[in-house]
Backbone as JSON, one array per atom type, in Angstrom:
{
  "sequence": "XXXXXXXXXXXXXXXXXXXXXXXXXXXXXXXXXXXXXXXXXXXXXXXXXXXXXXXXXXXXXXXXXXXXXXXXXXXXXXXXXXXXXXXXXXXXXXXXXXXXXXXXXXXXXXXXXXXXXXXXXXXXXXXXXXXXXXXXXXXXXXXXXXXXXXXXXXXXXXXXXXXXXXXXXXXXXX",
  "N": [[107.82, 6.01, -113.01], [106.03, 6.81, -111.51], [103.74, 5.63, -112.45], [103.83, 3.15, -111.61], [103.95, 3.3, -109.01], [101.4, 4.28, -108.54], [100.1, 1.93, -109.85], [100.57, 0.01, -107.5], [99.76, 1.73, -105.77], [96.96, 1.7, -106.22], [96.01, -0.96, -106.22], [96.74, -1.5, -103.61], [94.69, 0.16, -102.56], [92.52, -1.49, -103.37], [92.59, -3.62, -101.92], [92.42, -3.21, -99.27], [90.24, -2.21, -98.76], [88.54, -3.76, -99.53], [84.27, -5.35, -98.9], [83.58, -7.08, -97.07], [80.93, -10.09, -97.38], [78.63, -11.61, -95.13], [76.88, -14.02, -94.36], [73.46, -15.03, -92.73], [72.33, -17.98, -91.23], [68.88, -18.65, -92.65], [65.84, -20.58, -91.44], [62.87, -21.62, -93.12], [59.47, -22.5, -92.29], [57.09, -24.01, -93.41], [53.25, -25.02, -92.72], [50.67, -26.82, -92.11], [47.56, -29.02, -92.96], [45.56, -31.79, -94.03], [42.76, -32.04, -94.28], [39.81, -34.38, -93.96], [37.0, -34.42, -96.1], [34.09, -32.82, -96.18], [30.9, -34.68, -94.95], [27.9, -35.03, -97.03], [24.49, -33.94, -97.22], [21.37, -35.04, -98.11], [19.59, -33.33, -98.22], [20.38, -30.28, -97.74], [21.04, -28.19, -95.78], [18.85, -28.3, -93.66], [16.82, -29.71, -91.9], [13.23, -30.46, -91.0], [11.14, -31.4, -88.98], [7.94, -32.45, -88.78], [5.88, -32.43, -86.37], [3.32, -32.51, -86.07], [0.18, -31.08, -86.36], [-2.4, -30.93, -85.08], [-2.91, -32.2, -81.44], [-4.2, -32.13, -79.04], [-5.1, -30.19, -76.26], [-5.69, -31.3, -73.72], [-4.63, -33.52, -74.43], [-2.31, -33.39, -73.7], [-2.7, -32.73, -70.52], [-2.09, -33.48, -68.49], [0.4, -34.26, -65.6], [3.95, -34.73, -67.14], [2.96, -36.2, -69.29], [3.18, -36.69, -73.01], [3.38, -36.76, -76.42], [2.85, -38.89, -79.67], [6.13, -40.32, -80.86], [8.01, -39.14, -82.74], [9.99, -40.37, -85.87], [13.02, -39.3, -87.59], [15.75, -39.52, -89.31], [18.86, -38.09, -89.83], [20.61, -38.13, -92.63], [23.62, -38.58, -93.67], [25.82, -38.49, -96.59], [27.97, -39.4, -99.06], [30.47, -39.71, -97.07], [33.52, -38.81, -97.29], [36.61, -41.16, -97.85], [38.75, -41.28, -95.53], [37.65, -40.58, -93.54], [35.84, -42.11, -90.51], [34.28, -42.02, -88.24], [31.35, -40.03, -86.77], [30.72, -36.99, -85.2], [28.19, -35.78, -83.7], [27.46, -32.69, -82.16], [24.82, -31.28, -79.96], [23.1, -28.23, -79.86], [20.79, -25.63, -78.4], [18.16, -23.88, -77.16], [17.8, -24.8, -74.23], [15.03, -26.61, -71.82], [13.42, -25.01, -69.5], [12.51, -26.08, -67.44], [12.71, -28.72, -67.87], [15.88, -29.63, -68.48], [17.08, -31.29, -70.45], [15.53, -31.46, -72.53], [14.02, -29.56, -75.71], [13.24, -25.81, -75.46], [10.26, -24.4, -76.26], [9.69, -21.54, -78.76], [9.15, -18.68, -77.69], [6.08, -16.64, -76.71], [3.82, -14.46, -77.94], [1.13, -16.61, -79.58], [2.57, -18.83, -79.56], [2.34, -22.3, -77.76], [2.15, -23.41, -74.35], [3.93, -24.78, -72.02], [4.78, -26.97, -72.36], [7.47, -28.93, -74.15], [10.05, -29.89, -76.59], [11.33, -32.87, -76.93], [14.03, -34.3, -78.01], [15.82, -37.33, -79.02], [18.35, -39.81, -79.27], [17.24, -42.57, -81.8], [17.72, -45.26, -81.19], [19.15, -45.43, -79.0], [17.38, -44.11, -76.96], [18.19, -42.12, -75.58], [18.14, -38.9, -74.44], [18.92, -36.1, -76.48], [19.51, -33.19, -75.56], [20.26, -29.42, -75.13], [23.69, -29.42, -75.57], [24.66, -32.07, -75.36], [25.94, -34.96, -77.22], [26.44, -37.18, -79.83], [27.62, -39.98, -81.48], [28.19, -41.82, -84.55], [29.62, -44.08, -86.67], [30.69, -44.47, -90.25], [29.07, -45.86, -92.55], [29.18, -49.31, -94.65], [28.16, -48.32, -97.66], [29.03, -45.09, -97.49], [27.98, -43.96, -95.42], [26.38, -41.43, -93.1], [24.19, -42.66, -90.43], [22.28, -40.43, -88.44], [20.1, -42.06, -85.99], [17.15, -40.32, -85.34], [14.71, -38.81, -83.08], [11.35, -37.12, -82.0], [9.52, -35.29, -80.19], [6.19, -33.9, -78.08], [6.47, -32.77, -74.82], [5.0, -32.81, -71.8], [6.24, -31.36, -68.91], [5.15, -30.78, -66.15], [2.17, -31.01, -67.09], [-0.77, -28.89, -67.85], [-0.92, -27.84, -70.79], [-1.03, -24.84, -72.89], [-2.64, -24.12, -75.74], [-1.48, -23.18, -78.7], [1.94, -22.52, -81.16], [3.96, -24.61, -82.16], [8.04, -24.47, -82.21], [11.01, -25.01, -82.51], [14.13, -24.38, -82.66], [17.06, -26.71, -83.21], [21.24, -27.28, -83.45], [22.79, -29.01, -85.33], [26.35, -29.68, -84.54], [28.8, -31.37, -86.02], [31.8, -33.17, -86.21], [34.14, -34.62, -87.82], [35.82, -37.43, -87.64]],
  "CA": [[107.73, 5.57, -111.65], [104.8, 7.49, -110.93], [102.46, 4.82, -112.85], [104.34, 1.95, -110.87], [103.13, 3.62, -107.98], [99.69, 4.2, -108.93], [98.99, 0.91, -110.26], [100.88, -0.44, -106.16], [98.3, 1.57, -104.72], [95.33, 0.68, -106.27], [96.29, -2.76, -105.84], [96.79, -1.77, -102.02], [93.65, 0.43, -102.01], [91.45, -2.66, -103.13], [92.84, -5.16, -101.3], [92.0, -2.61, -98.19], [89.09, -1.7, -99.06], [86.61, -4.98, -99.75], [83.71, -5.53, -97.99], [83.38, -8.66, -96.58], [79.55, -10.45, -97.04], [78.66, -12.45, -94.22], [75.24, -14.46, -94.29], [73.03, -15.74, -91.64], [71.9, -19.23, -92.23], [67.68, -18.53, -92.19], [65.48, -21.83, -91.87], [61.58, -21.61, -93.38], [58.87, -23.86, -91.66], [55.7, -24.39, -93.59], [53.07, -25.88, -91.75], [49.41, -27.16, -93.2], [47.25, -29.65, -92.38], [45.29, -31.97, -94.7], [41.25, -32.79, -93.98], [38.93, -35.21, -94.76], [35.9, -33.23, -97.11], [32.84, -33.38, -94.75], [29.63, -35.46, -95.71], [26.76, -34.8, -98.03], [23.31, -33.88, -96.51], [20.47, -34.59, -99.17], [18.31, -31.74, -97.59], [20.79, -29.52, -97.73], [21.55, -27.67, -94.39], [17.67, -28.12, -93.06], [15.64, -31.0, -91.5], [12.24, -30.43, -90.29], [10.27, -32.55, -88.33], [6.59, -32.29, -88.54], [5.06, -33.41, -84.3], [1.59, -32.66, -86.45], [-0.77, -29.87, -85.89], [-3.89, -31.82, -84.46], [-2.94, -32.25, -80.78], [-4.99, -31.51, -77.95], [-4.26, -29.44, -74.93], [-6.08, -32.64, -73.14], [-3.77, -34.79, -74.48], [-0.99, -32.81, -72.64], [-3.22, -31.77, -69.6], [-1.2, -34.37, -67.19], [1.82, -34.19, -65.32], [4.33, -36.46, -67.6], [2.38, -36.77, -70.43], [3.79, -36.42, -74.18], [2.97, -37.16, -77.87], [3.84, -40.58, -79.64], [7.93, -39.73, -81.42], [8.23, -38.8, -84.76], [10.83, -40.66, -86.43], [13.48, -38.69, -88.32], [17.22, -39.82, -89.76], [19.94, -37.07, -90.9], [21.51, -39.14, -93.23], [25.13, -38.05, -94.02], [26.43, -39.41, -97.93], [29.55, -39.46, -99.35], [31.42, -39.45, -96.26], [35.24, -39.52, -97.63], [37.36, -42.01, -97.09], [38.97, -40.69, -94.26], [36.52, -40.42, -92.04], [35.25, -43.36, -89.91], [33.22, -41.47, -87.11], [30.84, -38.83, -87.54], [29.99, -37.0, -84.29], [27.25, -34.35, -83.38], [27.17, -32.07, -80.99], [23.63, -30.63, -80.05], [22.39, -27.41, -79.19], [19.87, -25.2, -78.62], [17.75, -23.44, -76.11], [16.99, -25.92, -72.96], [13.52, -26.02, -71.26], [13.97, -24.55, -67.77], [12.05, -27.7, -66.63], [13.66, -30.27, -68.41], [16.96, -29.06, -69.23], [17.95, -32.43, -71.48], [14.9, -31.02, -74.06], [14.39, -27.74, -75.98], [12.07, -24.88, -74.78], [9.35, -23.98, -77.24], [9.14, -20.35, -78.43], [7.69, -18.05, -76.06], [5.59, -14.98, -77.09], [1.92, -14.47, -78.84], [0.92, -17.34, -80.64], [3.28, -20.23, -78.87], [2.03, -23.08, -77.26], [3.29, -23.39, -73.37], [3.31, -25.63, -70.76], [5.58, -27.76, -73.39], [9.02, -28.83, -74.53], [10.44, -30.49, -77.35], [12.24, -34.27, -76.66], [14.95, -34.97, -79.26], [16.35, -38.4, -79.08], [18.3, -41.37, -80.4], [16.15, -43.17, -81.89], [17.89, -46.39, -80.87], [19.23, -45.7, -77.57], [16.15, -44.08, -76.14], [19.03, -41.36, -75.25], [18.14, -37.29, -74.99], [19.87, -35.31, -77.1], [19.34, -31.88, -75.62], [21.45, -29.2, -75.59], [25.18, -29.52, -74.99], [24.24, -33.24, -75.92], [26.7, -35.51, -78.0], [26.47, -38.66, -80.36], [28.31, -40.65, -82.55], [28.16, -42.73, -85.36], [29.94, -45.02, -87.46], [30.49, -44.56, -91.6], [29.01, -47.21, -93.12], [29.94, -49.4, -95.69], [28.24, -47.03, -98.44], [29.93, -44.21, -97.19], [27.07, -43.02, -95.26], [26.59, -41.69, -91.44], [22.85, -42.11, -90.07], [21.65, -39.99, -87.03], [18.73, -42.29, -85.8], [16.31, -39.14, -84.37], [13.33, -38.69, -82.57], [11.43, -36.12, -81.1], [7.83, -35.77, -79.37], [5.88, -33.06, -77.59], [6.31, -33.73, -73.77], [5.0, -31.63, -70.78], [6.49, -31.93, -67.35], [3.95, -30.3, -65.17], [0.92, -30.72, -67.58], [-1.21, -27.88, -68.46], [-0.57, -27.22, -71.93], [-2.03, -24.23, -73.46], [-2.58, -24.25, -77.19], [-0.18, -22.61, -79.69], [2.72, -23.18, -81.92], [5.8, -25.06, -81.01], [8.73, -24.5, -83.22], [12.35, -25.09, -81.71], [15.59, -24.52, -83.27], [18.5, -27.0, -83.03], [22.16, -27.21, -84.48], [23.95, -30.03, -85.32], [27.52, -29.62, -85.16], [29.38, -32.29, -86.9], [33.07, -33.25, -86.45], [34.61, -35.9, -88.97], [37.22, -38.24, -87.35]],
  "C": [[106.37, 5.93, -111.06], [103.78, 6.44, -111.22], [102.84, 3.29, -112.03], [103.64, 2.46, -109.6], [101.88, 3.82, -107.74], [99.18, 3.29, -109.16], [99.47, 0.16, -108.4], [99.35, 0.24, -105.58], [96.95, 1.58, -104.68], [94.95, -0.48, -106.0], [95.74, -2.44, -104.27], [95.13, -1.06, -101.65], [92.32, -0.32, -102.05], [91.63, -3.22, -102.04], [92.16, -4.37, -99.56], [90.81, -2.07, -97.83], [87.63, -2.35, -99.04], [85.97, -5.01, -98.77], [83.36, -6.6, -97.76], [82.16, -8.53, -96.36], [79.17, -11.27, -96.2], [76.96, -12.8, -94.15], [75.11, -15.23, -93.63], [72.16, -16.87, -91.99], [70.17, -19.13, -91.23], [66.96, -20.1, -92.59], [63.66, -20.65, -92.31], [60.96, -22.73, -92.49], [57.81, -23.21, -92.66], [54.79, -25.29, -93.3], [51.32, -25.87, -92.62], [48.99, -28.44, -93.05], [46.05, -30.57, -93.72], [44.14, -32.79, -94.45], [40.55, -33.6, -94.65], [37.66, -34.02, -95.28], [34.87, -33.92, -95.82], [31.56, -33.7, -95.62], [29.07, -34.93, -96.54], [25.2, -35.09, -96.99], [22.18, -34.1, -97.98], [19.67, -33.83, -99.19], [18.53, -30.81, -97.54], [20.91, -28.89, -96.03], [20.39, -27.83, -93.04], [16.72, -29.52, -92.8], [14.46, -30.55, -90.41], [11.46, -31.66, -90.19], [9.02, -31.84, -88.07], [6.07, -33.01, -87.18], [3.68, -33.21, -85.27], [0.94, -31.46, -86.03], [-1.89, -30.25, -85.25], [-3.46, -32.08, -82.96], [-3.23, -31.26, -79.93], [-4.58, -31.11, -76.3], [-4.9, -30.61, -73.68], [-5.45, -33.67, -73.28], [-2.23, -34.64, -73.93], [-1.01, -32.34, -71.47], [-2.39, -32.78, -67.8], [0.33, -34.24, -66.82], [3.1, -36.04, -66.28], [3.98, -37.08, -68.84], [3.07, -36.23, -71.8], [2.55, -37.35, -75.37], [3.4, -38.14, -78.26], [5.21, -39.6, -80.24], [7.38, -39.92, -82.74], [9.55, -39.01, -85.35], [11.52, -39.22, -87.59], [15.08, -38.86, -88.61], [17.85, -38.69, -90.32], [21.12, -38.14, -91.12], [22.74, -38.21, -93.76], [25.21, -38.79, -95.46], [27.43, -38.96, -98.09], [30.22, -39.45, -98.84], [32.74, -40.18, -97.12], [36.06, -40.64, -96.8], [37.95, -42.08, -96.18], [38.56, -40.56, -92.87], [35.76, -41.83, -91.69], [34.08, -42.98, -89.15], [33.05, -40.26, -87.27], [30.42, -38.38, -85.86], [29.74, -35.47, -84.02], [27.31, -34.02, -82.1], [25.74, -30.88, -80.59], [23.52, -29.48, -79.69], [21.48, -26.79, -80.26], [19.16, -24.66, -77.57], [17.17, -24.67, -75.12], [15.66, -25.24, -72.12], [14.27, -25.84, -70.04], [13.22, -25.5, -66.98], [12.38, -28.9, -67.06], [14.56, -30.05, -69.54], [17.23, -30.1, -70.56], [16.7, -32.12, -72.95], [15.0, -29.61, -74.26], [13.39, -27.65, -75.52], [11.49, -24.65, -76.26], [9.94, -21.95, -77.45], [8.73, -19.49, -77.59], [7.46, -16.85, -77.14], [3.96, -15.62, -77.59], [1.81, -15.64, -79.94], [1.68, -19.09, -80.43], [2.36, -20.79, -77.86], [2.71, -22.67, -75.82], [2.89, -24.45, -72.9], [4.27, -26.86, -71.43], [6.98, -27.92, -73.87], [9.39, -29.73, -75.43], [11.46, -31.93, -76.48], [12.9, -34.27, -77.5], [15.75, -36.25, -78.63], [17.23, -39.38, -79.82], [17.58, -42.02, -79.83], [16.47, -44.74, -81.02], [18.46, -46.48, -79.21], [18.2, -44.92, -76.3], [16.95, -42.57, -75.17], [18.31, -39.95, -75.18], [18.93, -36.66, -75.83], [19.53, -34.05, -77.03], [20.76, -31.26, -75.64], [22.78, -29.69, -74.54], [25.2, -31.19, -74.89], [25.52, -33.78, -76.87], [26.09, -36.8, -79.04], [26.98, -38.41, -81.43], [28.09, -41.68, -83.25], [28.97, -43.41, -86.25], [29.5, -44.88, -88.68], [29.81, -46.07, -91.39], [29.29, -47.72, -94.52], [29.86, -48.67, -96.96], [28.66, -45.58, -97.91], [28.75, -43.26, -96.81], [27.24, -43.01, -93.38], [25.25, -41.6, -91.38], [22.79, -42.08, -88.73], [20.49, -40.86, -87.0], [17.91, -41.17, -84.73], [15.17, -39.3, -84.08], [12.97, -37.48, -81.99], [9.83, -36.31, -80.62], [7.78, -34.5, -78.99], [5.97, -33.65, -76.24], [6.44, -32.25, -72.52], [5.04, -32.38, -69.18], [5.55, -32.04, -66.1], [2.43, -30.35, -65.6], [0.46, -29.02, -67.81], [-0.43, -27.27, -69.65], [-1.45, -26.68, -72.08], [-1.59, -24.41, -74.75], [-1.97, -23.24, -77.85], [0.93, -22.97, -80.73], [3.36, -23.93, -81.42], [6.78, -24.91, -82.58], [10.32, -23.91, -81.88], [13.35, -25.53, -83.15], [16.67, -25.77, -82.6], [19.96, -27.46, -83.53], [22.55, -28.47, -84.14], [25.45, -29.99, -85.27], [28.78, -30.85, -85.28], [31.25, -32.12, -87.25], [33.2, -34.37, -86.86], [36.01, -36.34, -88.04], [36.92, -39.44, -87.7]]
}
């Protein structure tokens, strides 16, 4: 009798005993986004524009007066398929007399009296800083900036010196 009873209340001490598992229904989100590859520069990250070294502080000594433009294209290649419109956003230091160009350098050895123009080439547009434009792939899968730039002094009196102005392109693909 004793093992009749022993095997009853093991029976009873399972059955009293389980632990009930109870699970909470967890969701995941993964989230990720999938870009077009961004152009091809053949210059690699750098386009300089030569204005020339030969101009005369007489040929800038008038209010208004500038240099002829110096053509210059940043051609984009391979733009991926994806991408239709290529558009820059300019900066760079603005002249404190004609905010829509850059300021030269300042210090020992800079030109003054002077300010860089950057332009499209085709709409005769500024492109200083905080500046925009857009372009259109084309059918070889290219984007071209038409650029310009010039020497151009507001007030006249240029003194003689360098000029060398930084400015960025920054380039969103839609």
């Amino acid at each position: 009798m004793n093992t009749v009873i022993k095997r009853m209340l093991a029976v009873l001490m399972s059955g009293c005993c389980t632990l009930a598992a109870y699970a909470v229904d967890t969701s995941i989100t993964v989230n990720g986004k999938v870009i077009a590859s961004a152009c091809q520069t053949g210059v690699g990250a750098v386009y300089n524009i030569d204005l020339g070294q030969n101009h005369k502080e007489s040929d800038l000594a008038s209010a208004g007066s500038a240099t002829g433009y110096v053509a210059q294209d940043v051609v984009l290649s391979n733009c991926p398929g994806g991408t239709n419109t290529i558009k820059a956003a300019f900066s760079g230091t603005a002249d404190s007399l004609n905010p829509t160009m850059y300021a030269n350098k300042n210090g020992t050895g800079y030109a003054t009296g002077v300010a860089v123009q950057l332009q499209n080439a085709i709409a005769s547009t500024d492109v200083g800083n905080l500046a925009t434009m857009s372009v259109n792939k084309n059918v070889s899968n290219q984007a071209i900036f038409p650029l310009r730039a010039r020497l151009y002094s507001k007030n006249g009196g240029a003194k003689t010196g360098a000029v060398e102005v930084s400015v960025i392109m920054n380039l969103t693909y839609n």
